[in-house]
C-alpha positions in Angstrom: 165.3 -66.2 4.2 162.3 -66.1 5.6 159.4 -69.1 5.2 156.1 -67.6 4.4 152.3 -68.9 4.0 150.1 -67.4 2.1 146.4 -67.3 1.1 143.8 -65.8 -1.5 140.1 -65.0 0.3 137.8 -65.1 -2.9 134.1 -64.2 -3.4 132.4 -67.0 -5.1 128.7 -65.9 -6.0 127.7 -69.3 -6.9 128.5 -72.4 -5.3 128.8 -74.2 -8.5 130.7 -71.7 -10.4 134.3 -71.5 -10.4 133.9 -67.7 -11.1 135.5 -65.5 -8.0 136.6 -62.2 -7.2 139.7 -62.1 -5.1 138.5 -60.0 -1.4 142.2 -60.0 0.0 145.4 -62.1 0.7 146.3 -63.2 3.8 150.0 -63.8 5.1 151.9 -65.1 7.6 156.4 -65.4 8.3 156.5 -68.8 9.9 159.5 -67.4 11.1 158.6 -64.7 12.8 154.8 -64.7 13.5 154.0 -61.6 11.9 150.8 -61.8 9.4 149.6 -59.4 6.8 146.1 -58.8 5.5 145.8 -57.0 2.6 142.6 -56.4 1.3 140.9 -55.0 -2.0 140.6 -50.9 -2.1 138.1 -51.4 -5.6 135.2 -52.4 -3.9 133.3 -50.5 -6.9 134.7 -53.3 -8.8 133.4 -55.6 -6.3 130.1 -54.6 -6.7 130.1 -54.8 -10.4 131.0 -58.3 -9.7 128.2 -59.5 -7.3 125.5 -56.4 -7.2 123.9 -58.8 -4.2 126.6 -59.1 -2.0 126.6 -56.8 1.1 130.2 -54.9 0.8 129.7 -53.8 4.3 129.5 -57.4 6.1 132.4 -58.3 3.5 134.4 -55.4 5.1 133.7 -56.0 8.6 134.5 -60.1 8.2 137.6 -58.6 7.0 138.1 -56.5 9.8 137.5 -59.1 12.3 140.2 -61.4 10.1 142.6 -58.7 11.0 141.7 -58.2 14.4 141.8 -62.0 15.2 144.6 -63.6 13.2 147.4 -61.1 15.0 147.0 -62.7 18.6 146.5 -66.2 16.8 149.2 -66.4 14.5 151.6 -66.5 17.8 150.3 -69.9 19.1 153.3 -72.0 18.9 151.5 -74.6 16.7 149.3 -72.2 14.3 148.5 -73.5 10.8 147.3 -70.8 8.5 145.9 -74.3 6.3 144.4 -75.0 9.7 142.9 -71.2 10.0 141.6 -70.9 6.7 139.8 -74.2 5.9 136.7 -73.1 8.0 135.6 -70.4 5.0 133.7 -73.0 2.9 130.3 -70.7 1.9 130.8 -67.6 -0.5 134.3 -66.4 0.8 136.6 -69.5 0.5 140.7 -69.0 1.2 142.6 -70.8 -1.5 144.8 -73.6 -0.6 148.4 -72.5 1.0 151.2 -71.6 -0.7 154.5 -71.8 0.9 157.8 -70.1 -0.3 160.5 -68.4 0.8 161.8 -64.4 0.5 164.2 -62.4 2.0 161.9 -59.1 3.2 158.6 -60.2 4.0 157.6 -56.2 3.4 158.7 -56.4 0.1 157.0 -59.8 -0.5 153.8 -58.8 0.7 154.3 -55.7 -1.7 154.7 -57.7 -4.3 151.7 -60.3 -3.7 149.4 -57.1 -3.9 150.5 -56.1 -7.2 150.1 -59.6 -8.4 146.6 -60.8 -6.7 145.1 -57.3 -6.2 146.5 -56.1 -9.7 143.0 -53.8 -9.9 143.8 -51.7 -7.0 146.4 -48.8 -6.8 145.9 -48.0 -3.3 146.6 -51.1 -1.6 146.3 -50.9 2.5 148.8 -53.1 3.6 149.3 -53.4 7.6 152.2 -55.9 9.0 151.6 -56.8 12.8 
């Protein structure tokens, strides 16, 4: 059994609504320091969402979430509660939820299906 995190990166368009659009989820096997970020494929529904908000910035934050979490997620004493706390504007992670699974592949599978349930091409890359 593996012990995983896990995380929800919302849009919010308002900072006094609780309305939000779910960007990507973010993953990470305590056990084995691997992380998965798996990120929305419907950007048109995106859009429909929040016509203001600039997809491209969205997708290169996203990016740059990918690019940076892989070399951090091996520090000995990384939080992903600790990582995620500083998106407080428009894109907020949710809080942490912990559990346990026996393939993190397959969990991560099934996370897309659940939080991403609008997209039928999810891009899912384990590092």
């Amino acid at each position: 059994m593996f012990n995983i995190d896990y995380s929800i990166l919302c849009h919010h368009p308002s900072l006094v609504s609780k309305d939000c659009i779910t960007l990507a989820i973010l993953l990470f096997n305590r056990d084995t320091k691997e992380t998965a970020l798996i990120s929305t494929q419907n950007w048109d529904r995106v859009h429909l969402f929040n016509e203001n908000l600039d997809i491209d910035l969205v997708k290169l934050q996203l990016e740059g979430i990918e690019d940076e979490i892989v070399d951090i997620a091996k520090a000995p004493k990384f939080s992903l509660e600790k990582y995620t706390k500083f998106y407080i504007n428009d894109l907020k992670f949710t809080e942490i939820i912990s559990t346990k699974a026996d393939n993190f592949e397959d969990f991560v599978k099934k996370c897309s299906k659940q939080y991403l349930i609008s997209d039928f091409n999810e891009k899912i890359i384990i590092k």
